[in-house]
N, C-alpha and C positions, 0 to 999 in steps of 0.2 A: 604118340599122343598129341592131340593137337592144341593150340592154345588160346585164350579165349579169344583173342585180337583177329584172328583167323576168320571167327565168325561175325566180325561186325558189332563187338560188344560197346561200342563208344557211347557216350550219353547225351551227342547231340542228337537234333532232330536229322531228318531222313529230307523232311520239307516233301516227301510222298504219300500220296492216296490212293485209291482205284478199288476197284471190283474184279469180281469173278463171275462170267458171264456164261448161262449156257450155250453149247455153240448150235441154236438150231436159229431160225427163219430170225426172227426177231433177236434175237441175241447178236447174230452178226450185222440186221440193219442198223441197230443198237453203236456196236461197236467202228462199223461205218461212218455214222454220222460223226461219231465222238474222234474218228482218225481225222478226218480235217482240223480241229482245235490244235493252238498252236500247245506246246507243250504236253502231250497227249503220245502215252507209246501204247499199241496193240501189238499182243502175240495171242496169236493163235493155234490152240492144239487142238487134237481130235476130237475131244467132248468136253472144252471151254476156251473161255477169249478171254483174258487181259486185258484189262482196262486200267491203266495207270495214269497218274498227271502228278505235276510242281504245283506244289501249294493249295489248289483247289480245280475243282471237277465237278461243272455241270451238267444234266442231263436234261436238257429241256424237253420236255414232252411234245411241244408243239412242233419242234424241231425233227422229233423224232415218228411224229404222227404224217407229216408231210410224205418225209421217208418212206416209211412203210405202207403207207395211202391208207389207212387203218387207223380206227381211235388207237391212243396207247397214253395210256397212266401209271399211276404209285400202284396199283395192283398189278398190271404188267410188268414193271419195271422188277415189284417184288419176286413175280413169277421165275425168272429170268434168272434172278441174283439169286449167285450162293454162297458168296464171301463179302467184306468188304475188310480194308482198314483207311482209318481215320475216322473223324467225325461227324458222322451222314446227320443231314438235315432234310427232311422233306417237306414239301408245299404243293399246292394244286397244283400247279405247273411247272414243278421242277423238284429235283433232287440236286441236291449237293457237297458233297465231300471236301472237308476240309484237313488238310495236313498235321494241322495242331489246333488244339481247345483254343487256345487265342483269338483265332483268326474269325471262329465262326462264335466267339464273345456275344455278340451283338443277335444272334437268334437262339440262342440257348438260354441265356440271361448268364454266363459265364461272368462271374465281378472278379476285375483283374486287381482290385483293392485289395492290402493286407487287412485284415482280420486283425484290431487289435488286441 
């Protein structure tokens, strides 16, 4: 039997984010662009790509339209994505994942105030 330490049971943060990317045409230009970013690990299987990062992870559209020489937006990006963890934010021009509620405080309206 195994014990729960084994599995990573601890109660800090991970400090990780990322996606689940489908792996056709866009998904891997996707995941291309996002491998140059420093802190950024891709793996790649047969029918999805990994996308992980530290702390936070963005997905510029504009960055990503160059790339693929093709518009691409929050409806493509949704297209594409079939997981995510952490705190996804979206905007016109970008999407991005944050590793803890904290960090992305300041677009959620997250108040880090106690409640008296």
């Amino acid at each position: 039997m195994s014990t729960a330490m084994e599995f990573g049971t601890g109660v800090g943060s991970s400090n990780m984010c990322g996606v689940t990317l489908m792996n056709n045409q866009n998904g891997y230009v996707v995941a291309d662009v996002m491998a140059d970013k420093d802190g950024v690990d891709i793996i790649e299987y047969p029918s999805m790509i990994r996308v992980d990062g530290h702390k936070v992870l963005t997905f510029d559209f504009a960055e990503i339209t160059d790339a693929l020489g093709a518009p691409f937006g929050l409806s493509d990006f949704e297209e594409i994505m079939s997981t995510h963890y952490g705190r996804m934010v979206h905007f016109d021009d970008r999407t991005m994942l944050f590793a803890n509620p904290e960090d992305a405080a300041e677009y959620i309206g997250f108040d880090l105030k106690p409640v008296p």
